[in-house]
Structure formats: structure tokens, C-alpha cells
C-alpha positions as CSV (number, residue, x, y, z in Angstrom):
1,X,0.0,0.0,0.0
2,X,1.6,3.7,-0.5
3,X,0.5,6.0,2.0
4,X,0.7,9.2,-0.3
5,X,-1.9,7.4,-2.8
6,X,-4.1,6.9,0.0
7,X,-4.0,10.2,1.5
8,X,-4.6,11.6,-2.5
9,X,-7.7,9.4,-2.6
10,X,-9.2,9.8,0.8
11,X,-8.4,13.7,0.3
12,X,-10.3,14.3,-2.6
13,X,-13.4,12.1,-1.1
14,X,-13.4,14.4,1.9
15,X,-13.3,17.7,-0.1
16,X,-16.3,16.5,-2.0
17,X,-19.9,18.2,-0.4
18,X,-21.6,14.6,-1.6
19,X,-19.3,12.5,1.0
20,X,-20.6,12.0,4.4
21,X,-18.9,8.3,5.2
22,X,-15.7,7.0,4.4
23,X,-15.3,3.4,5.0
24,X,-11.9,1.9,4.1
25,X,-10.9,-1.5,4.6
26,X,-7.6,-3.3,5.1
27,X,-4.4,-2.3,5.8
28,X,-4.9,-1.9,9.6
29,X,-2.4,-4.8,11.1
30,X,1.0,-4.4,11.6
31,X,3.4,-5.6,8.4
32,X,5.1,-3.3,6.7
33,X,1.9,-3.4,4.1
34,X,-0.7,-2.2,6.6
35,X,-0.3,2.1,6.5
36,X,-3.9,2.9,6.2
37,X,-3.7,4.2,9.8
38,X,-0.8,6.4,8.7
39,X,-2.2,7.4,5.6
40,X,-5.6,8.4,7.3
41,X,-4.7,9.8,10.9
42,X,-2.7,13.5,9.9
43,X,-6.2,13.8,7.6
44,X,-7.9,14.0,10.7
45,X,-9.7,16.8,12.0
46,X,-11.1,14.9,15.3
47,X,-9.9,11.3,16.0
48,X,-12.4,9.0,17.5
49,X,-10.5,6.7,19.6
50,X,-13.6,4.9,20.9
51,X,-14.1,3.2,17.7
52,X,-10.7,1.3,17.6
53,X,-11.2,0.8,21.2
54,X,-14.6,-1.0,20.6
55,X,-13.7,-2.8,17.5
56,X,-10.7,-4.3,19.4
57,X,-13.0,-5.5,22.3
58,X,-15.7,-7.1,20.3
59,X,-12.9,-8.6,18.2
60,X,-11.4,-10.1,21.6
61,X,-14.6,-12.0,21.8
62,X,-15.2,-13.2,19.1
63,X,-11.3,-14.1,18.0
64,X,-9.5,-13.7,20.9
65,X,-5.9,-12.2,21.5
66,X,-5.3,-12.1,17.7
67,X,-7.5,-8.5,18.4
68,X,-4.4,-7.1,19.7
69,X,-3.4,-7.0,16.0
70,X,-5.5,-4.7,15.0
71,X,-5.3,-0.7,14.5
72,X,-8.9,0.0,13.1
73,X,-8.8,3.9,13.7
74,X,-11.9,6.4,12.8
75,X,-12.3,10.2,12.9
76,X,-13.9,13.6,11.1
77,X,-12.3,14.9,8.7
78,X,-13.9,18.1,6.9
79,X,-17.1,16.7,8.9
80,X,-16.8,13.7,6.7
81,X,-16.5,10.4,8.9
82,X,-13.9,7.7,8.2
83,X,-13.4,4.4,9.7
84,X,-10.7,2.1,8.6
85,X,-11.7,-1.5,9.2
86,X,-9.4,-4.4,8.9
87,X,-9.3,-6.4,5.5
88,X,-10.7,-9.8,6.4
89,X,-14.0,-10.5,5.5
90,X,-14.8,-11.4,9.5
91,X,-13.5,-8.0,10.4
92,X,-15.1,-6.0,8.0
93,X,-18.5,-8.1,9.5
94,X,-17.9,-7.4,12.7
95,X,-17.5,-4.0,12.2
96,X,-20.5,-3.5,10.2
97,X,-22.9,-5.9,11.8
98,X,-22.1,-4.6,15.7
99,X,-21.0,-0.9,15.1
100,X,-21.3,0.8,11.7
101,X,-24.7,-0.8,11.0
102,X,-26.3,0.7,14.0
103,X,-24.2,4.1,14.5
104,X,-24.9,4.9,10.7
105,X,-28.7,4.4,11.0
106,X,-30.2,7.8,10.8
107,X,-33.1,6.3,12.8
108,X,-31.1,5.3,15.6
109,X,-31.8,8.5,17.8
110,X,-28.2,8.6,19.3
111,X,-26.1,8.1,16.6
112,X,-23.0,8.9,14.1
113,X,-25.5,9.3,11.7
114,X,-27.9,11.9,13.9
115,X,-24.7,14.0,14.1
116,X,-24.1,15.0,10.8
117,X,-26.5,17.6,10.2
118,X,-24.5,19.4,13.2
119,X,-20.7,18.7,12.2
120,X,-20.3,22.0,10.3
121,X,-21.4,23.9,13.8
């Protein structure tokens, strides 16, 4: 992966008025591959750290200490949300199914989703 192509990418999605969500996936462990996490963090405007922090603990049970592996970060960037999910297909699951899904969901009265009218304040 090459970080600066990332950042060029994810860049131009967050200057665009029509992109609310980013969702990136893979890239996230820890070989000398996996740079999404320093691609995507100095593009931060506002890191979310609890999103990494509950990814890793539902990961833990479900797969154990293999969790520890993982640097799933998210953030606002230009009041765009980005979440960078690991590659496999059980992370990119879990991460949908027991926190995108649901934050996401405009209908869900206390959510990501809720918030975006009010990210430009």
C-alpha cells in the first residue's frame, strides 16, 4: 500500500460536499503493508479513539488475543466520517454488523449518523 496514494484518494473524497462516510478496509495490522492508519490519521480533523477501542474489544470475543493486531482507527475529517476497518472479511463483519450498522442508521436517535447535520457547527 503507498501512503501518499491513500491520502490523495481519501483527500479528494473528503473535499467532495456529496461524501458524508468513508469506509476503508484493510491495511490496519501491523506488516510493513498495513499504512492505512498512517495514511488516514494526519487527515484527521477529530480522531475517535472509541471506535478502535470498541472494535478491538468485540474482536477479543469473538477471535481472541489475535485483536491485539488490529489498528482499526476512525475520525472527522472536513465533517466527513472515516473508519478504517481491517481487511478480512470477519473484520469487515464485525465492524458493520455490531457498530457501523447501528451508528450509521439515521433512525437510531443517538447516533453517528444523527450527528451529521450538526458537524459543520
Amino acid at each position: 500500500d503507498n501512503i501518499y496514494r491513500i491520502r490523495e484518494v481519501v483527500s479528494r473524497w473528503i473535499a467532495s460536499p456529496d461524501i458524508q462516510v468513508i469506509i476503508t478496509n484493510g491495511g490496519t495490522g501491523v506488516t510493513g503493508n498495513d499504512v492505512t492508519p498512517e495514511a488516514i490519521s494526519p487527515l484527521l480533523d477529530k480522531p475517535i479513539p472509541g471506535f478502535g477501542e470498541i472494535f478491538r474489544q468485540i474482536s477479543y470475543e469473538e477471535i481472541g488475543l489475535t485483536a491485539i493486531q488490529s489498528r482499526a482507527i476512525a475520525g472527522l475529517a472536513n465533517s466527513t466520517y472515516i473508519f478504517c476497518l481491517p481487511g478480512s472479511s470477519g473484520a469487515v463483519t464485525t465492524g458493520w454488523d455490531k457498530i457501523l450498522k447501528t451508528q450509521l442508521d439515521s433512525s437510531n436517535k443517538c447516533s453517528f449518523a444523527k450527528l451529521i447535520p450538526r458537524l459543520k457547527e
